[in-house]
C-alpha positions as CSV (number, residue, x, y, z in Angstrom):
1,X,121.8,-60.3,91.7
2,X,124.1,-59.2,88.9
3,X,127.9,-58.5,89.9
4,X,127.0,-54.9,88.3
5,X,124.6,-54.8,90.6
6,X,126.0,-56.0,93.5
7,X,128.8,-53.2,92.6
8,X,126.3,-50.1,92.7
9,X,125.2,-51.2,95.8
10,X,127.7,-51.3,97.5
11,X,128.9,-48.3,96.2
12,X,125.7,-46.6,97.1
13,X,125.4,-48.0,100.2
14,X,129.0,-47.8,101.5
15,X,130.8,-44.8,99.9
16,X,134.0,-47.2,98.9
17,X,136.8,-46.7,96.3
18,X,136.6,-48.8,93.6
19,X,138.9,-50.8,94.2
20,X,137.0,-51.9,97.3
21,X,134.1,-52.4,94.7
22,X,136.1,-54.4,93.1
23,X,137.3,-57.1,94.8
24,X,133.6,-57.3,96.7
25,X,132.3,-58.0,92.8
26,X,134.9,-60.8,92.7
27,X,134.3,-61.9,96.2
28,X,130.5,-61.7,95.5
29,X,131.4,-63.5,91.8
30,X,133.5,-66.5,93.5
31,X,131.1,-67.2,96.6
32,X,127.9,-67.6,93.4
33,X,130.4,-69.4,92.3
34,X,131.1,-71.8,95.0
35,X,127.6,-72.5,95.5
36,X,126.8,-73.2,92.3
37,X,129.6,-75.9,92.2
38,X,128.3,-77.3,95.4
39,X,124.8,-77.2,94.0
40,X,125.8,-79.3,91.1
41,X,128.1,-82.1,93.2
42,X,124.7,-82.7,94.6
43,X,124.2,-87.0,95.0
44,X,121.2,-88.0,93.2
45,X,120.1,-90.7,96.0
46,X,116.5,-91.3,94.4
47,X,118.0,-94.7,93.8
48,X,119.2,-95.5,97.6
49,X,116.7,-94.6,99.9
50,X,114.2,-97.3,99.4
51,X,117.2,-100.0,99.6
52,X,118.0,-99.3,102.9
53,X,117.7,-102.4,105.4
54,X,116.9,-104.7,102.7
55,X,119.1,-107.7,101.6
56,X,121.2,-107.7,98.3
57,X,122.7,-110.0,96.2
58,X,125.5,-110.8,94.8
59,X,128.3,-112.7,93.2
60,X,128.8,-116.3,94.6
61,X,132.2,-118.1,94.0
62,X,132.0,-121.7,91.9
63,X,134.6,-123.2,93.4
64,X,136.3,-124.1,97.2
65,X,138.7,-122.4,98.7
66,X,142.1,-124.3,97.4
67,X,145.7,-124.4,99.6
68,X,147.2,-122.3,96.2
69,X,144.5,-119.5,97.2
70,X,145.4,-119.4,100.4
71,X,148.9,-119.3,99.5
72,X,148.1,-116.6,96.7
73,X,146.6,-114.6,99.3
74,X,149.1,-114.2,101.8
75,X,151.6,-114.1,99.1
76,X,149.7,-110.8,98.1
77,X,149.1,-109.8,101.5
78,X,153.1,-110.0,102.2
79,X,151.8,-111.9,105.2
80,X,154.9,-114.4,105.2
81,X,153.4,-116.6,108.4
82,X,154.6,-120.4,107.3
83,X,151.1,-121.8,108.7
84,X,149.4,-120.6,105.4
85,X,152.0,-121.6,102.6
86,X,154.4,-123.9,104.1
87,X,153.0,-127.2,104.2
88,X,155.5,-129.2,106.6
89,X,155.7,-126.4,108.6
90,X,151.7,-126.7,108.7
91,X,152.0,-130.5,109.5
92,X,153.3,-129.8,112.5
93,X,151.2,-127.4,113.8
94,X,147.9,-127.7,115.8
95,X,145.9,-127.5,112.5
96,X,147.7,-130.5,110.9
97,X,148.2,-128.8,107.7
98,X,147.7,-125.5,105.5
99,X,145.0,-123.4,106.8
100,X,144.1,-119.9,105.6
101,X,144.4,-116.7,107.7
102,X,141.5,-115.1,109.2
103,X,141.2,-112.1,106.8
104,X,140.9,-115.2,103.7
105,X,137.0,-114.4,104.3
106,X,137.2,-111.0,102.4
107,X,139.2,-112.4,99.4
108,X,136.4,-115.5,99.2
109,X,133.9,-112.7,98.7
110,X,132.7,-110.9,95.9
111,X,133.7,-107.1,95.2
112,X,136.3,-106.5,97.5
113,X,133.5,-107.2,100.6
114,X,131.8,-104.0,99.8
115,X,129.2,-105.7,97.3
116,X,126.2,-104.6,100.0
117,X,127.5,-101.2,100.8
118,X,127.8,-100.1,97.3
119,X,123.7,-100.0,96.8
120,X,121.6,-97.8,94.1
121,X,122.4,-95.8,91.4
122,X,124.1,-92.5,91.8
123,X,125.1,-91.3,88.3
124,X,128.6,-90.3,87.8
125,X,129.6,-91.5,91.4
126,X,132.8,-93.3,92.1
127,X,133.5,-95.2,95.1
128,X,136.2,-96.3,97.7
129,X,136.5,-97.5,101.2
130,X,135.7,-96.3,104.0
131,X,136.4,-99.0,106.7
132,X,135.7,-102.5,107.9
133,X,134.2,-104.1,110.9
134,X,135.0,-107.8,111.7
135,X,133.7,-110.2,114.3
136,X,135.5,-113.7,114.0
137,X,133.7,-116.6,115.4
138,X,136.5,-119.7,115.7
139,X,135.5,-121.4,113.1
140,X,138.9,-121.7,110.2
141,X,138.8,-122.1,106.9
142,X,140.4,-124.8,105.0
143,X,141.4,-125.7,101.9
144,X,138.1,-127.4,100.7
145,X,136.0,-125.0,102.1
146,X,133.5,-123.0,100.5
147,X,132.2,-119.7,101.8
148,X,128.3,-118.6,101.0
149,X,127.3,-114.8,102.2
150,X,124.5,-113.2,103.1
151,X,124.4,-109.3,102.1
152,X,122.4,-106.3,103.3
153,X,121.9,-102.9,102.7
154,X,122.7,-101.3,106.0
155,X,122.9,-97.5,106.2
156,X,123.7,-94.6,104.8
157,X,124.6,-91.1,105.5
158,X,125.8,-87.9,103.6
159,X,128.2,-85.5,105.0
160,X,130.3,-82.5,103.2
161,X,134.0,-83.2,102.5
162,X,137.1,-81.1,101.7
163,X,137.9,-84.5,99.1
164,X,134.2,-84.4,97.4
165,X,132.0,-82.0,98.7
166,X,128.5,-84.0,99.3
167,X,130.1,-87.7,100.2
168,X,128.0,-90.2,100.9
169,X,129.2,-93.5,103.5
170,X,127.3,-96.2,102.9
171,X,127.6,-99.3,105.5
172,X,126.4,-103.0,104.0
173,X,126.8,-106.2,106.7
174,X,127.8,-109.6,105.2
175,X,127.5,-112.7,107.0
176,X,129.9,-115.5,106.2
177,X,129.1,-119.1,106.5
178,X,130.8,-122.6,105.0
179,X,129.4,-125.3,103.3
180,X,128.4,-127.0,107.1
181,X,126.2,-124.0,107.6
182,X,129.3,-122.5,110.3
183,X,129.3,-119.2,111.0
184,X,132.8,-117.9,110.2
185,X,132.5,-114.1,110.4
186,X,130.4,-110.6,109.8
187,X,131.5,-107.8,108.4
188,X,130.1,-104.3,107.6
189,X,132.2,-102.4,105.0
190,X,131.8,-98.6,104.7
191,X,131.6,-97.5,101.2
192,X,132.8,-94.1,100.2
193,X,131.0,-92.8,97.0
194,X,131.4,-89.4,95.7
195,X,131.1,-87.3,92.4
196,X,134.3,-87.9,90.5
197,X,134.3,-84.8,88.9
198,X,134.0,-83.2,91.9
199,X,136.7,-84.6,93.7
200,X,139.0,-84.4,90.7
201,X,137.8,-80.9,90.2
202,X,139.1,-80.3,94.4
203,X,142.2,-82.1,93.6
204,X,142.9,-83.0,97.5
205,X,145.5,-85.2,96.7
206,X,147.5,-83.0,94.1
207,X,149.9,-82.4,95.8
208,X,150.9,-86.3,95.3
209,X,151.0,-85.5,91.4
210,X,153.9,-86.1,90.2
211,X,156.6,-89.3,89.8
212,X,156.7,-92.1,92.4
213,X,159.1,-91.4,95.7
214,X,162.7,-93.4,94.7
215,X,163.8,-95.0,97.6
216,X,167.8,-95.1,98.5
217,X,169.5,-98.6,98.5
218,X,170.3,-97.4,102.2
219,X,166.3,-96.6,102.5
220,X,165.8,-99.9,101.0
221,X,168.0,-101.8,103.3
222,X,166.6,-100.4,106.5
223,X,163.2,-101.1,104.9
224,X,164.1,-104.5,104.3
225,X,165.7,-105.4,108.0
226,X,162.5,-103.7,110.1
227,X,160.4,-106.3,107.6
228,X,162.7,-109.4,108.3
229,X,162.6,-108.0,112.2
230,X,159.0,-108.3,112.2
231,X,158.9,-111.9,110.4
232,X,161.4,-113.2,113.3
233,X,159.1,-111.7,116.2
234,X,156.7,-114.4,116.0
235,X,157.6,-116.9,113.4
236,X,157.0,-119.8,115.4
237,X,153.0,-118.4,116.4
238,X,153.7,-118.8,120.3
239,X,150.9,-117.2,121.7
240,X,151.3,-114.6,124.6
241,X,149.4,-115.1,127.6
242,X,146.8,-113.2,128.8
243,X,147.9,-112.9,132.7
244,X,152.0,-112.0,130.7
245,X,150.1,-108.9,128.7
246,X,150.2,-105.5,130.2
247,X,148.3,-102.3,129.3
248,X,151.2,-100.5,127.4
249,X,152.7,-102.8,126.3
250,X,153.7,-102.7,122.3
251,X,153.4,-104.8,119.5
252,X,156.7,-105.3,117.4
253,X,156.7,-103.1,114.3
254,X,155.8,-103.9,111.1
255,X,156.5,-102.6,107.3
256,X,155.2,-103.6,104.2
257,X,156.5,-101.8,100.8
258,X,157.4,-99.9,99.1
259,X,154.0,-100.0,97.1
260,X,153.8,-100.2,93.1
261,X,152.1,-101.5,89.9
262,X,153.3,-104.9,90.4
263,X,152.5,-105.4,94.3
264,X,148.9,-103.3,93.5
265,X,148.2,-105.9,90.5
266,X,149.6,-109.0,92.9
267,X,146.9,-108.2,95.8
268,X,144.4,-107.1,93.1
269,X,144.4,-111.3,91.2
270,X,144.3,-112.7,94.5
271,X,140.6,-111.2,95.7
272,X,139.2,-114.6,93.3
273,X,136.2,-113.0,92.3
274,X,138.3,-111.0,89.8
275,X,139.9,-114.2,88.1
276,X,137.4,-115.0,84.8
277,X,134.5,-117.2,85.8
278,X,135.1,-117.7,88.8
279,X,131.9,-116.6,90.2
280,X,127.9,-116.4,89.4
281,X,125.0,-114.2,90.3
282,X,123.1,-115.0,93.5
283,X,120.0,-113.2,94.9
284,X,117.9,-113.4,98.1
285,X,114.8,-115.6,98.3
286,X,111.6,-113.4,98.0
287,X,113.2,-110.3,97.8
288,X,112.0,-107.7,94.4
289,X,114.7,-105.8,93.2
290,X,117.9,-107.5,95.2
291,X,120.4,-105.4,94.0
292,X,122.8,-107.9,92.3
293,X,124.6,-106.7,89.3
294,X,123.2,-103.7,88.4
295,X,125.6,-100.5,87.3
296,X,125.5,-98.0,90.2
297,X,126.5,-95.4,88.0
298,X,130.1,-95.1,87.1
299,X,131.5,-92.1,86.1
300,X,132.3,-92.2,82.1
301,X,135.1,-94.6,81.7
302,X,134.7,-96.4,84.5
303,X,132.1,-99.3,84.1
304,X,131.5,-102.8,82.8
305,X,130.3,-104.6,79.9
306,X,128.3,-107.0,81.5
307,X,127.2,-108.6,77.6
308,X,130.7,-107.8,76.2
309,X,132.1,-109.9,79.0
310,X,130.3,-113.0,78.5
311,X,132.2,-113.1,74.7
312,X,135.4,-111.5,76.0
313,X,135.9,-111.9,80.1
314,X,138.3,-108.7,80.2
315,X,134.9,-106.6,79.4
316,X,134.2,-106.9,83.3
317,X,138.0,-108.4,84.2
318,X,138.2,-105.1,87.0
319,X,141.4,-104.2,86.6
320,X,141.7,-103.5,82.7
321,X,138.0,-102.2,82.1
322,X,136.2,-101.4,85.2
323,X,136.4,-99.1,89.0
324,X,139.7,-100.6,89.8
325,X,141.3,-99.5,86.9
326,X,142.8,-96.3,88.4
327,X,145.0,-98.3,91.8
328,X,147.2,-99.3,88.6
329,X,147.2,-96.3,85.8
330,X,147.9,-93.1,86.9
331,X,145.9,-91.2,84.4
332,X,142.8,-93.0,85.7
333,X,143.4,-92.2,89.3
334,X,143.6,-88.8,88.6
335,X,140.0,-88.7,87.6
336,X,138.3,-90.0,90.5
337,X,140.5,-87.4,93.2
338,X,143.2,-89.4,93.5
339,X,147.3,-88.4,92.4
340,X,148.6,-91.9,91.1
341,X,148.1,-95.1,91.4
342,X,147.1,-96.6,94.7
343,X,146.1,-99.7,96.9
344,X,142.6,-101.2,98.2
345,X,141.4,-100.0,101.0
346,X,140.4,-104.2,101.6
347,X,143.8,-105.1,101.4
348,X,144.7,-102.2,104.1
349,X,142.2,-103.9,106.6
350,X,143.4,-107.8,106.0
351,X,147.0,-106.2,107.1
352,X,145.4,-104.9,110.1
353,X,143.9,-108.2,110.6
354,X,147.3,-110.5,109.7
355,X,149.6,-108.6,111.8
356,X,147.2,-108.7,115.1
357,X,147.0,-112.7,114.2
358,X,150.4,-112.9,113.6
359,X,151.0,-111.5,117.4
360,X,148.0,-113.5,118.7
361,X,150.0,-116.8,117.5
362,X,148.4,-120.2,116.8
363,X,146.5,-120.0,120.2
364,X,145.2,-116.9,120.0
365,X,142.7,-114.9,117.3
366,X,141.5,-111.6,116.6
367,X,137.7,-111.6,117.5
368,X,136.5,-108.2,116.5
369,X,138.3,-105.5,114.9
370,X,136.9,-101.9,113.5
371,X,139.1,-100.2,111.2
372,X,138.5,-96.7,109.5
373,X,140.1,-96.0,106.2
374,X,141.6,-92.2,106.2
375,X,144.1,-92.3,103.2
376,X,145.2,-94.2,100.3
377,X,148.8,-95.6,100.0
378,X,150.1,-94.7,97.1
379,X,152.7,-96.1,94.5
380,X,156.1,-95.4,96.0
381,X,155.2,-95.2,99.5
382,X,155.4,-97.6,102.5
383,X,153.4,-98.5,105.3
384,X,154.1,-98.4,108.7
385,X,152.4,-100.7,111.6
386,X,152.7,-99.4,115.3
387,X,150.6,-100.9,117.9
388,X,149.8,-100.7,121.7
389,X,147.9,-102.5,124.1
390,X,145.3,-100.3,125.9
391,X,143.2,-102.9,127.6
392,X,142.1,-106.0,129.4
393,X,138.9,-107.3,129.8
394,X,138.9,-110.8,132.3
395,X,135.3,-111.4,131.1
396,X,133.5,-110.8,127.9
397,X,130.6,-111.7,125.7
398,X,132.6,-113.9,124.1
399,X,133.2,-115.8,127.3
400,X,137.0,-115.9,127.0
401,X,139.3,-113.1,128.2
402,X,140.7,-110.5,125.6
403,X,142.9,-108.0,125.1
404,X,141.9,-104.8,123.5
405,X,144.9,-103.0,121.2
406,X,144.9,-99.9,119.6
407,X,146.7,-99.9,115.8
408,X,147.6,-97.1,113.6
409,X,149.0,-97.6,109.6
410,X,151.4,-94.2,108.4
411,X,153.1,-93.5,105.6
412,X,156.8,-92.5,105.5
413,X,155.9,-89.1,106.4
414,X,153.7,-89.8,109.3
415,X,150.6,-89.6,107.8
416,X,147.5,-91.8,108.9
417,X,146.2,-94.2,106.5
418,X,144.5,-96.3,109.0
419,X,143.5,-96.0,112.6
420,X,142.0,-99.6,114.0
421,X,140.9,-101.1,117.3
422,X,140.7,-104.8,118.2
423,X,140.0,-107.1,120.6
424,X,142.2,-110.1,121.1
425,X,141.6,-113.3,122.4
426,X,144.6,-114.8,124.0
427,X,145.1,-118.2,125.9
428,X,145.0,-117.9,130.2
């Protein structure tokens, strides 16, 4: 119905002024509005559906894990623990030498971990993370090592957000295994993927427009003491015990930042897949259409040349050309729904997992962790780890006891970029 129309009948029907016409015509107009809007942020899934369930390839790494990636990674990480850069340090340890932290298997991966949840075509879709699930199985990695994964297409579902109107999460399982056939870990990542227009057109995060926060030296200083606090809590890895652990007790706490271009580009090189080639395609055994490199539809600006790359490697380099091109350029950012420059959702659950480790000490290891993503840290911020323990199980289907904590990551202003649970193995 036209807005004239809508205006004579109301006016018909209800005897009101006109200026109660009026602003029912503009009501009427924004509400057509609105639903056209919606209408067009409609996902185009036809792509998707008949993926589900089915395994996916992939990129596989050349090359073993090395002690200077481990040491990269943690270096990116800000994960400071001497066991994984500090070789006499390392000597002396249980290990008998450098050994990479638990959260090494998502950097030893290809596309952040979230190659099988990022599945189909959806044109003019963007995508970020949602959260991660781990399950650790003992088994270290060490320099030498070489991780090989196994990818499916999980799930998906699509559910109206204030950030991008018709979002779809999409959950992808990998499982990790070295060169001896071990099982090192699973993980399903939950992918995030959206209209871009959309979400730029909402503009949630506007209100984050704008320069960077600048941080007081006296800011800076307190900053820089609770992160030296936390690096002494634990230093040495003593493990607690699990008959000394006691529902409510806390974890010390933690900071890491502020964030910027140069720590965003530092955690960025040290995923390897993003170092030029480092990697090559893989692809299930007897599977037709594995999903390996195809484009899932970038918004404009946003994608790879796969046959410019193999001439010049920067074509797909990621950071330069490519998805990630917005957690370091501002201008980018903004068109995808986000205010500035920000981090990886990846990176935010290998802190989760390094700073449960780093409590757990050189006896101890996290054995399952779920993490949901809720916010981006952005470029000027910091991020704040607090931590309590909220149960004990004697008994467990891992057959050792564990301890069950609760983590939450915040911003300066309290609010929640990530919200985790773990369970903790600990030593009697």
């Amino acid at each position: 119905m036209s807005e004239k129309a809508v205006s004579e009948k109301a006016v018909s029907e209800n005897a009101v002024s006109g200026r109660a016409v009026s602003e029912r015509a503009a009501s009427g107009k924004a509400v057509n509005e609105k639903a056209a809007r919606e209408k067009a942020a409609g996902l185009d899934l036809t792509d998707v559906d008949h993926r589900v369930g089915k395994p996916v390839g992939g990129g596989q790494l050349w090359d073993p894990c090395s002690a200077s990636d481990v040491r990269r990674w943690v270096m990116a990480m800000d994960y400071p623990n001497p066991l994984h850069w500090d070789e006499e340090f390392a000597r002396e340890s249980r290990f008998g030498g450098i050994v990479a932290p638990q959260s090494i298997a998502v950097a030893l991966d290809y596309g952040h971990g979230a190659q099988p949840a990022c599945v189909g075509r959806i044109p003019g879709s963007h995508l970020i993370f949602g959260g991660e699930e781990w399950w650790f199985y003992g088994c270290p990695v060490r320099p030498g090592d070489t991780l090989f994964q196994e990818r499916r297409f999980h799930d998906y579902k699509v559910v109206e957000t204030k950030f991008a109107g018709p979002t779809m999460f999409s959950r992808g399982d990998t499982v990790h295994r070295n060169q001896h056939g071990a099982l090192v870990a699973r993980e399903r990542s939950t992918a995030i993927r959206y209209l871009a227009d959309e979400a730029g057109r909402r503009g949630m995060y506007d209100d984050r427009i704008g320069e960077a926060r600048r941080w007081t030296d006296g800011e800076l200083t307190e900053i820089g003491k609770a992160r030296h606090d936390w690096l002494l809590s634990n230093r040495a890895g003593v493990s607690p015990r699990f008959g000394e652990v006691e529902v409510g007790d806390t974890l010390p706490r933690r900071v890491i930042g502020p964030h910027s271009i140069a720590s965003f580009t530092t955690e960025y090189r040290a995923f390897l897949f993003n170092i030029w080639g480092t990697f090559h395609w893989t692809a299930p055994d007897g599977v037709e259409d594995p999903w390996i490199n195809q484009d899932p539809g970038w918004t404009e600006g946003f994608a790879f040349d796969e046959e410019g790359a193999r001439i010049d490697p920067r074509e797909r380099d990621g950071l330069y050309v490519g998805p990630s091109r917005g957690h370091i350029d501002s201008d980018k950012a903004s068109r995808v729904g986000m205010a500035r420059a920000y981090g990886y959702g990846a990176t935010m659950g290998a802190w989760c997992t390094d700073y449960l480790a780093y409590w757990a000490g050189t006896d101890g290891m996290v054995r399952h962790s779920k993490a949901d993503f809720r916010g981006p840290a952005f470029e000027g911020d910091v991020t704040w780890f607090d931590a309590e323990v909220v149960g004990k199980q004697d008994e467990s289907v891992w057959g050792v006891p564990l301890v069950q904590v609760r983590l939450r990551l915040t911003d300066q202003d309290g609010g929640v970029l990530v919200t985790c649970t773990a369970e903790i193995e600990l030593p009697f």
